[in-house]
N, C-alpha and C positions, 0 to 999 in steps of 0.2 A: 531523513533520519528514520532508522530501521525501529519500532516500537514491538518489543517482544507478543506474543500473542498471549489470548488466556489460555493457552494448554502450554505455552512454556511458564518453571517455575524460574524463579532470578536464584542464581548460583547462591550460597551460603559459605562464608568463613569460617576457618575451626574454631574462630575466637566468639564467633556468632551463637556458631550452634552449641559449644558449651555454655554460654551463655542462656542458651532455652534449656539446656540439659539443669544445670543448676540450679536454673530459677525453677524450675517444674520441679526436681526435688523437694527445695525449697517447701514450695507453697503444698508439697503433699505433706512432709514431714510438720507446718504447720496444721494441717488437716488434722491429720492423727492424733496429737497434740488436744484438738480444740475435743474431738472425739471423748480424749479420754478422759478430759475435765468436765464435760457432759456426763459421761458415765459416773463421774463422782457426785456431779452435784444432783444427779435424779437419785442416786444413792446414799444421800448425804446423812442418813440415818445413821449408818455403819463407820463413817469416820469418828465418833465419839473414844475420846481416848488415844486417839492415833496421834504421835508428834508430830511435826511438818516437817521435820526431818525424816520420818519415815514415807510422807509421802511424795517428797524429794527425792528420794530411794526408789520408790516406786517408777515416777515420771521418769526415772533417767534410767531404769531400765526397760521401761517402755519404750524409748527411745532406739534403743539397740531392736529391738523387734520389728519396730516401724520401718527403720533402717532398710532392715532384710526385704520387708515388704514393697518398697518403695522401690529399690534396689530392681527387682523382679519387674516392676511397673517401668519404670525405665528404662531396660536392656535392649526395647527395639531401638530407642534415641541411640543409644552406644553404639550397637550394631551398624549405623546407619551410617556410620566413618567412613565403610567400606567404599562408600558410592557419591559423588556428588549428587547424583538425583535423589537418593532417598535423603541427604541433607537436608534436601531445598522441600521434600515434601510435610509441611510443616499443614498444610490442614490434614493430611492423615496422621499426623502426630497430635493436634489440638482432640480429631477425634478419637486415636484411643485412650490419651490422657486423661479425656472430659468421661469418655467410661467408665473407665476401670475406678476412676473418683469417686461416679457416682452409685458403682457399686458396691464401695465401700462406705461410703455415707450411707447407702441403703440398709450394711448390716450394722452400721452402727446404731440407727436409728432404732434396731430390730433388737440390737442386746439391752437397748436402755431399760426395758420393762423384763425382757429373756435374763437378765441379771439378778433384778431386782423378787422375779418369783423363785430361782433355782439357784441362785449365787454361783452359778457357774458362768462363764464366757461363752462364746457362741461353740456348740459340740454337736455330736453325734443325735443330741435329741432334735437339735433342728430340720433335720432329716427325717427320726422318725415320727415325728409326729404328721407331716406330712403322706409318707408313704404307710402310714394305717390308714387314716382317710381324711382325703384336704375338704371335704363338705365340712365335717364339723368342728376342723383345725381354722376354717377360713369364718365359720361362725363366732368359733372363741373369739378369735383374733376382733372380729365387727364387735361382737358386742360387750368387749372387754377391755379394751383399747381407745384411746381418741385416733381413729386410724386415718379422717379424714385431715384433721390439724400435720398428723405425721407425713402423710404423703404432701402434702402442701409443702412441708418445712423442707422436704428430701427434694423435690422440683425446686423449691425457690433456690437451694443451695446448689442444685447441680446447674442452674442456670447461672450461677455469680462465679464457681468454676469455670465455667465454659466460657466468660467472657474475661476472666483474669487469665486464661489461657491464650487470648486472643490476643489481651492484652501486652503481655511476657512476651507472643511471639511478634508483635511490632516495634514494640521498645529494643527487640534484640538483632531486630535485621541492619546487616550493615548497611554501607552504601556500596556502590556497583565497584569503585575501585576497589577497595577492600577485599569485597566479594570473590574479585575475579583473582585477586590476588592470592586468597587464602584457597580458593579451589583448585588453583594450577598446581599447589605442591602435593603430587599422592604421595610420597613419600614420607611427609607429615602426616599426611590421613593415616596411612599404615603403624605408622608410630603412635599416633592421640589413639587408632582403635584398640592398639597390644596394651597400652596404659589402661583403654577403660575399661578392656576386660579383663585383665590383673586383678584394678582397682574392686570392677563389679562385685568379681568370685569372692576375692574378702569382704565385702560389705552384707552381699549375699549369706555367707555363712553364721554373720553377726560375731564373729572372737577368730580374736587369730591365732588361739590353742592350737594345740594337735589333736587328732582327735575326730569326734563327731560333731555337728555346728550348733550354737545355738538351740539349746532345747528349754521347754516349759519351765522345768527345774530352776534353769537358770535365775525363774525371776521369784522365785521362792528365799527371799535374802532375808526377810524380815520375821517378827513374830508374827504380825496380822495377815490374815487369809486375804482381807478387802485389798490393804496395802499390794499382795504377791500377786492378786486377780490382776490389778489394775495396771502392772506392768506388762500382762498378756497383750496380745494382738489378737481381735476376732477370725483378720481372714486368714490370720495363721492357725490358730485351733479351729476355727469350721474345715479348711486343709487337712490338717494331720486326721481330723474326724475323718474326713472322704475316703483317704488314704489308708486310715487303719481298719474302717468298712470294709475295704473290699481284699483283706489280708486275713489270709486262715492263720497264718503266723499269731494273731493276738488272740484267739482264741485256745493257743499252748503258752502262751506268755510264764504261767504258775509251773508249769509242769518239769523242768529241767532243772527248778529249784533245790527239790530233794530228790533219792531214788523210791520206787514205788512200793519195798519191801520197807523203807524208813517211815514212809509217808504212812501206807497201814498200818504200822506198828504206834506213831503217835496220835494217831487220831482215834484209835480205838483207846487208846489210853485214857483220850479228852472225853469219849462222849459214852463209852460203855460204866455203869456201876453195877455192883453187888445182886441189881434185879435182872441183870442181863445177861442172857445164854446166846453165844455168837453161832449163826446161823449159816452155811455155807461160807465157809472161811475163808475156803479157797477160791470164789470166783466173787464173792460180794465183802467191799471193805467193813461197811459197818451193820450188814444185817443181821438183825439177832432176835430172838423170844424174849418179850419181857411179860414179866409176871410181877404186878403190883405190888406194894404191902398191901394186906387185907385189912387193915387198918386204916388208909390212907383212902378208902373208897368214900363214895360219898350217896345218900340215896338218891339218885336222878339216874331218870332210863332215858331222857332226851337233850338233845346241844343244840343253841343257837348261839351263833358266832355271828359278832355285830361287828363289821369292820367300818369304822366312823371316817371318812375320807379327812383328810387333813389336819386329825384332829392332837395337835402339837403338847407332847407331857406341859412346855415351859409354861403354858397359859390354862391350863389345868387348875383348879385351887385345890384339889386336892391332893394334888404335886407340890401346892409351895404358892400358886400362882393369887394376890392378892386383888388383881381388877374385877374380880365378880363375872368372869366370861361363862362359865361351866358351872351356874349351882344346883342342873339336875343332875350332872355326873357328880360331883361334888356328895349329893343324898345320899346318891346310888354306893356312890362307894364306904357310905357308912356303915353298909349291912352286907357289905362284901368281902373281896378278899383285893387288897392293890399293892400289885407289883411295881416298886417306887425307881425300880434300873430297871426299866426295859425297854428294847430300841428295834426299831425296824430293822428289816438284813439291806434294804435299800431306799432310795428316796423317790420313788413313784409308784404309783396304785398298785398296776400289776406286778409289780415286785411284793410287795406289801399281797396281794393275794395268793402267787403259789407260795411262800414264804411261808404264809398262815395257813392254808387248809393243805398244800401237799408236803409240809416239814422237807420244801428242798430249801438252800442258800441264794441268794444272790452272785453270780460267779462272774467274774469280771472275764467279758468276750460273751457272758450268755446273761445278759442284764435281760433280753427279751424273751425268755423262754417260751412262755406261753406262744409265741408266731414262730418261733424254728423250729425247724426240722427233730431236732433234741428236745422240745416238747413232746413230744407224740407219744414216749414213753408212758409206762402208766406210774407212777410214782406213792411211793407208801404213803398217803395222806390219811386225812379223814374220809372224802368218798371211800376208796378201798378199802381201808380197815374196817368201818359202819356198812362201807355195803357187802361188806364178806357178814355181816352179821346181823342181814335181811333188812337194815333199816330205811325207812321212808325216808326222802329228798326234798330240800326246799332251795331253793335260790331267786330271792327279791331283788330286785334293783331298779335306782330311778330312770336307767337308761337304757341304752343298744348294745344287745349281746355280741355283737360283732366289733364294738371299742376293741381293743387287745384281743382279740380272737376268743374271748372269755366263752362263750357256746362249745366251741370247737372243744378249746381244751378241758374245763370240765365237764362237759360231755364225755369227751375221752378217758375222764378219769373216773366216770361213772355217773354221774348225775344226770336226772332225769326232768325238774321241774324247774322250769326258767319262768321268771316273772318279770318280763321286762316292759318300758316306756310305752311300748304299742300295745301293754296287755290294759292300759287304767284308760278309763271311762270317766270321762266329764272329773279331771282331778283338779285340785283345790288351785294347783298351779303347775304350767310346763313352760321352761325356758326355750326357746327356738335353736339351741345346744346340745345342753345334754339329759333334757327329760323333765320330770316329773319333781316336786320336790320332795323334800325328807316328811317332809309330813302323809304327804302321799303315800312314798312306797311304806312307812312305819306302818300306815291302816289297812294296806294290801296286806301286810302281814301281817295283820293279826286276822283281819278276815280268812289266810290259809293255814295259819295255825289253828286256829277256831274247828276247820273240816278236818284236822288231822283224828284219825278214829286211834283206837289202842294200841297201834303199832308204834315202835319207838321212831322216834325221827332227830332228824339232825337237819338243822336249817343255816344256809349263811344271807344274811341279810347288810348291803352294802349303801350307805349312805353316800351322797355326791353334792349335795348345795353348798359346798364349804369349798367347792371349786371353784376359779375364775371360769366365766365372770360374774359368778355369785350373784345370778339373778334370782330375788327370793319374792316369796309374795307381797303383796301390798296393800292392806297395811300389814305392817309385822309383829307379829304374836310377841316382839321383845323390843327391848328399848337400843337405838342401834350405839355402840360402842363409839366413844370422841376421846381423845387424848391423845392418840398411838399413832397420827401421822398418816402414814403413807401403809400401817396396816389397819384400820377403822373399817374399812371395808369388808379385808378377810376375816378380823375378828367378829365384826357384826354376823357374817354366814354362820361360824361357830358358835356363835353364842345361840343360832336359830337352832341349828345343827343341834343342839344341844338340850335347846327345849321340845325337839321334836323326839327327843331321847327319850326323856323324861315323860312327854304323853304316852310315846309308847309302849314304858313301864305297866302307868295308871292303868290301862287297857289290859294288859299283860295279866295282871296278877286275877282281872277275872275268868282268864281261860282254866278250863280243868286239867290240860299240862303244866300249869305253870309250879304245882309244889312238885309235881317228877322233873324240870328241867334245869340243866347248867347252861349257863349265861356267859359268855366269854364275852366281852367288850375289847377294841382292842384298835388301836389308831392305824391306820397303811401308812404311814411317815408324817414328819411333821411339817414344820415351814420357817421358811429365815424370817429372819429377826434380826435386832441389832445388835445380840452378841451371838461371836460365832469360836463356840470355841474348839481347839484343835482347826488341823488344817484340811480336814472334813467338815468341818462345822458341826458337830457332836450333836446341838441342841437340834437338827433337824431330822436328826434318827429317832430321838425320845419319844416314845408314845407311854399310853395309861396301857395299861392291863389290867382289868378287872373281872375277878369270878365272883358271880353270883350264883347260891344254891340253897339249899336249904341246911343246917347247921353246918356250912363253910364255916363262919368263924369261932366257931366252938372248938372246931378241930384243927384250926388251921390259924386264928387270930385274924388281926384285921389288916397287917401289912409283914409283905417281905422286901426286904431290899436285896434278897441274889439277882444277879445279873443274866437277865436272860435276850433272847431275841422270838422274832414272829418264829421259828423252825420248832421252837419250844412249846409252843401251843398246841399241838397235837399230842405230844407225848402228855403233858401237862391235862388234856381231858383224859386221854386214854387209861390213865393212873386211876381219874376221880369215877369213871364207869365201872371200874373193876374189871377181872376177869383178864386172862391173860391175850397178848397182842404179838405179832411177829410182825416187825418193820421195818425199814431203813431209814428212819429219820433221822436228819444232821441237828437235831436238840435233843433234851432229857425232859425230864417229866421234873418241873423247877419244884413239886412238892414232894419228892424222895430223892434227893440228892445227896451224898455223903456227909456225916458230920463233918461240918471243917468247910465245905464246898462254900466257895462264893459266887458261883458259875462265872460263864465265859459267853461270847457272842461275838461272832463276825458278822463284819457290816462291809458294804461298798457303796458310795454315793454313784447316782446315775449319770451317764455321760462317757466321754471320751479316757476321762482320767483313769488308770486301772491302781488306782489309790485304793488301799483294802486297811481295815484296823481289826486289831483282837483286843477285846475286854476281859477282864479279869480282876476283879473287883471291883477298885478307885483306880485301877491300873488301865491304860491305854495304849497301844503301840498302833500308830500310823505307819504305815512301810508304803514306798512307792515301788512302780514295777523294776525300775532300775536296785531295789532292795536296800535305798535310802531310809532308815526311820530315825521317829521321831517318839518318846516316851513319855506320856504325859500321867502326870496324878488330876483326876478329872472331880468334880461336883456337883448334883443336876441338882436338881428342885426351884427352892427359893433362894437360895444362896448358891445359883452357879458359876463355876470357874474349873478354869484349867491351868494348868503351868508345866511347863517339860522338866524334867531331869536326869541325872546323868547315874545310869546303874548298866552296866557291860554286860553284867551275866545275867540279869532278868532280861533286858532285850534280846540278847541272844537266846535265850530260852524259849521268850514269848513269840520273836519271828520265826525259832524253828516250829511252836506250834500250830501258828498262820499258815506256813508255806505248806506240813502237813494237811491241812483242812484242807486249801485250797486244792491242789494236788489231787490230793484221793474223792473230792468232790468230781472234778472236771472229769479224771478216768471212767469214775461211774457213770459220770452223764454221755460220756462220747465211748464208751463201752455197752453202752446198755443194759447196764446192771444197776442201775439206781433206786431200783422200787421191788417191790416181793413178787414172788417168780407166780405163775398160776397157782403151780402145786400148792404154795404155802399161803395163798388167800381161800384156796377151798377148805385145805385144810383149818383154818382156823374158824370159817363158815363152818364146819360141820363140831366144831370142837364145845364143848359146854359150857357156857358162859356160869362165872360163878357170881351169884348172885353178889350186889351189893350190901354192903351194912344197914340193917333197917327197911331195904327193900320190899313191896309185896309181890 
């Protein structure tokens, strides 16, 4: 009796091998499934409100996604019709099944927390955050994570895979008669393989429209963002992410929208008023002279811009927000000036920083400015305007100036004083992260405002312990935040975040700049929460704005509700210094605005998504890149909410204005015209500053 050897494998039957093909579906399309009820229930904050009917909706258009993914994972099995031998090869099939599984359980494991801080699915940030630098992405990760529990859970499960694989493929092998019998017919084989790749291409595609396959949109059926996330698929949005990285194509995505003579003509309409003289018309869309009301100034010869990392309008009390998180910003804002709509242009730091000191936008395809090549530009900010008008430099921070290339490119944009992580000596506390904490870098500056002699200066001073994984000192100068779940944590950093504020006042007011100086306070974006409203999530754009000066609210009151964003902040000092300015900034100056103005602000959340919105009072328009929108009447503070409705000729109006901005944004940046030419920053250097009101 002839006994096969171990290098032959035993023939397989087509009844056999769909048999593994099915079962191996199968137990993915359960995989996916278990994923995605995982993902809910580590996010189980955000379900409140939601039917079960809507996330029956959800599930079963996750379904269709998984599908397509599965579909891909399986196509060597299909393929394998061709040949008896690769049939029979069933541990190279256990091995890439038991893979590609466990690759996917790896990224599911990876969105459960990637969800729950950015309420986006797995995207293009998963990429960059590693290629800025995986030293202190692989820090975050240790010491903000149970990373040891997680790899444990991802091993035990790829190892219960791999033997329910093993499993499937012995329950499914036939016997020898069988075997030999189903492997004699190729002409069967030839047939089951034209079937399964018919079958494949349509399941691959996920709809058997006409058309294009399958996209994101799709799962977009519901009111709830959580609901529409949860029908996603990670390894298909980390995919489309790769994909649309490596495509100049999404970085013109805006621009075929309008034409470019329509594009300048609305955008200058949105952002030039009555104090603006347009400045090279013909090669710059929105550059122009502006010349203040003289009115409108205010006595301060110095700017410190305090950008609070994470620090969210909805948890604010002086927003609305009742738990007691912020009551030194809360003070502060008593003797200020606070801007109650105002919203980030994006949802990450360095967005939130050229946004606020170089009055550029957030542009979907150039969410990273600061590291491309389209940085490099010099851009009408505050460095160039204040340094056209000899003033001294500060920049504090608890960290490494090479995070986001922050050196590089405010360096380039004129700044000269870096105060970073490696500049503090024996400090109060440093995380093995990202540096130094807020109490630290606060008293680094005041000790460099303290040496600043009579020259005017302009400082930005940038807060970070209100970041994961919010390691703060021990003990804590505040009582830590319990109620709120699964944010107790973040909020505990903000509330330190916040007391570190408020000491830095106390100290503040005994420096001799401090009655010459204006105070800009001002959030880099907010953070999820369990309402998320619009299908941007609105409340994670909301930041405070607050000015502080000296008779600010004499002249100005204690709150404005126009709507503004970070691009507005420069114009908005520029006003209160006096004395006229020639710029390009994509905001106005939110305290001379026209009677009647409610302002406007574009935002884009960070990621893969090139999902962009315009505000325009209580007015909201979400537009996707396919030029789908959504219209919503929105409410921030203490009583927030959103709801859509149905107006034709306002959305049609407010996306022609979107696509204008967008448009004559992107030209300027990939034309190299987006900032004031030499000439017009010497010029304005040499030009007479007119003093302000009260001034000495």
């Amino acid at each position: 009796m002839n006994r096969p050897t171990l290098h032959t494998a035993a023939p397989i039957s087509l009844r056999a091998h769909f048999g593994f093909l099915l079962g191996s579906a199968a137990m993915l399309l359960l995989m996916f499934f278990l994923l995605r009820l995982a993902l809910l229930v580590h996010n189980r904050e955000l379900i409140d409100g939601i039917a079960p009917a809507i996330l029956a909706e959800a599930f079963f258009n996750g379904l269709r996604f998984d599908l397509r993914v599965v579909t891909f994972i399986c196509l060597p099995l299909v393929l394998s019709l061709a040949s008896t031998h690769a049939m029979a090869a069933r541990g190279a099939h256990r091995l890439w099944l038991t893979a590609c599984a466990s690759v996917v359980l790896l990224l599911g494991v990876i969105e459960l927390d990637f969800y729950r801080e950015f309420h986006q699915r797995l995207n293009k940030l998963f990429f960059q955050y590693f290629k800025e630098d995986p030293a202190t992405v692989l820090s975050m990760v240790w010491h903000g994570f149970p990373v040891v529990r997680y790899v444990f859970a991802w091993l035990a499960a790829t190892a219960l895979l791999a033997w329910l694989f093993h499993r499937l493929d012995h329950s499914t092998r036939p016997c020898p008669t069988e075997a030999m019998r189903g492997s004699a017919r190729p002409g069967w084989r030839w047939l089951a393989l034209l079937l399964g790749v018919v079958v494949s291409v349509a399941a691959a595609r996920g709809t058997l429209r006409q058309g294009p396959p399958l996209r994101w949109g799709d799962a977009f059926t519901t009111d709830s963002m959580f609901a529409n996330h949860l029908g996603l698929n990670a390894a298909l949005t980390l995919y489309d992410a790769a994909r649309h990285e490596l495509s100049d194509q999404r970085k013109r995505a805006w621009l075929d929208a309008i034409a470019d003579s329509e594009a300048t003509r609305v955008v200058r309409e949105l952002l030039l008023t009555p104090n603006d003289t347009l400045v090279d018309a013909d090669r710059a869309a929105v550059r122009r002279h502006y010349v203040p009301p003289a009115a409108s100034a205010l006595p301060v010869r110095n700017v410190v811009v305090i950008l609070l990392e994470s620090f969210a309008g909805r948890y604010a009390g002086a927003l609305g927000d009742g738990n007691g998180i912020t009551p030194q910003f809360d003070r502060l804002a008593r003797e200020g000036l606070l801007f109650t709509r105002v919203f980030s242009n994006g949802t990450h730091t360095h967005q939130g920083m050229f946004a606020t000191m170089s009055c550029f936008p957030n542009l979907p395809g150039f969410e990273y400015l600061m590291q491309t090549p389209e940085g490099a530009q010099k851009f009408s900010g505050l460095p160039q305007l204040l340094g056209a008008r000899d003033f001294d430099d500060l920049y504090v921070y608890n960290g490494d100036f090479a995070w986001d290339n922050q050196a590089g490119f405010f360096g380039n944009q004129g700044m000269t004083t870096f105060i970073g992580r490696r500049d503090f000596v024996n400090p109060v506390f440093s995380d093995p992260t990202w540096g130094v904490s807020d109490q630290d870098m606060f008293d680094r500056a005041v000790t460099e405002l303290r040496k600043r002699g009579d020259k005017p200066f302009y400082a930005l001073l940038q807060s970070l312990s209100n970041h994961s994984p919010y390691a703060l000192p021990d003990p804590l100068p505040v009582e830590p935040v319990t109620g709120h779940g699964a944010y107790d944590q973040h909020l505990t950093a903000m509330r330190y975040s916040d007391w570190a504020l408020g000491r830095f006042f106390e100290q503040a007011r005994q420096l001799p700049s401090f009655k010459d100086t204006l105070f800009v306070i001002v959030g880099d974006h907010g953070f999820g929460g369990v309402e998320q409203l619009t299908d941007i999530d609105l409340l994670r754009f909301h930041v405070p704005l607050l000015l502080i000066a000296p008779g600010i609210q004499e002249k100005f009151g204690a709150t404005r509700d126009v709507v503004g964003t970070q691009v507005d902040v420069v114009p908005t000092i520029m006003g209160r210094l006096g004395g006229a300015a020639t710029h390009q900034c994509w905001g106005r100056d939110l305290l001379a605005l026209p009677a009647g103005d409610a302002g406007f602000g574009v935002i884009k959340p960070s990621g893969s998504s090139q999902n962009v919105a315009i505000l325009e009072g209580d007015t909201a328009l979400v537009l996707s890149e396919d030029r789908q929108g959504k219209l919503y009447r929105y409410r921030v503070g203490a009583t927030a909410a959103a709801g859509t409705f149905e107006d034709a000729a306002r959305q049609q109006a407010m996306a022609r204005r979107l696509e204008a901005f967008l448009h004559a944004a992107t030209r300027s940046l990939l034309e190299n015209t987006a900032g004031v030419t030499t000439a017009h920053a010497t010029a304005a250097a040499n030009a007479p500053r007119r003093p302000a009101a009260g001034e000495r």
